[in-house]
N, C-alpha and C positions, 0 to 999 in steps of 0.2 A: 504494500500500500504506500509504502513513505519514497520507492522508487518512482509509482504514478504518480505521486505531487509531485517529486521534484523533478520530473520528466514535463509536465504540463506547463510549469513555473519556466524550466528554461528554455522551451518551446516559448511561452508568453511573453518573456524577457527578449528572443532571439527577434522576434517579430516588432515588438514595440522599439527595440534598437534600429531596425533598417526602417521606419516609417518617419517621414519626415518632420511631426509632431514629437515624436519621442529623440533618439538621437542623430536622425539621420544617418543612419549608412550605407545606403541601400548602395551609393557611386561605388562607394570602399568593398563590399559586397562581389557587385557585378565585375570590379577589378580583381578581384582573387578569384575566382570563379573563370574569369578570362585567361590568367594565368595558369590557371590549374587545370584545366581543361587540357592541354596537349601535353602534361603529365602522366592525368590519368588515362588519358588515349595509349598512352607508351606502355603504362602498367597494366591496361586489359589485353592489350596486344601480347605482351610479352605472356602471361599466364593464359593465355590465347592458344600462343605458341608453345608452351611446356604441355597442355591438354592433348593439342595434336600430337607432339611427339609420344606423348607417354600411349597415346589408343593405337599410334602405328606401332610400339612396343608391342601392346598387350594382341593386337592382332596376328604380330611375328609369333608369337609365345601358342596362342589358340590353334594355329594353323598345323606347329609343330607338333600339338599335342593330340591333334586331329591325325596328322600321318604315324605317330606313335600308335593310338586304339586303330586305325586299321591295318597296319602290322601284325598286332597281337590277336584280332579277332583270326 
């Protein structure tokens, strides 16, 4: 319960900070945002890339294990 208050609290604080009645940040905001954006393009990319490699691993891996059991049958 005390995580839901203060989950709402700084959700209501985050919001009354970017509006322009309260502290205005909303420029400051869209500037980091702007910046961070082709950060995190790089960082879904890259774990993007480690997904693929690892399913063409586990592919290698099924296939072998596939000419293994009809071997043995």
């Amino acid at each position: 319960m005390k995580a839901l208050i203060i989950g709402l609290f700084v959700i209501a604080a985050a919001i009354i900070a970017c509006l322009p009645a309260g502290l205005g940040w909303w420029e400051e905001v869209l500037a980091f945002l702007r910046g961070a954006l082709p950060v995190l393009a790089a960082f879904i990319g890259l774990i993007a890339l480690f997904i693929g490699i690892v399913d063409i691993k586990d592919r290698i891996v099924a296939r072998k294990e596939e000419k293994i059991e009809e071997k043995t049958e």
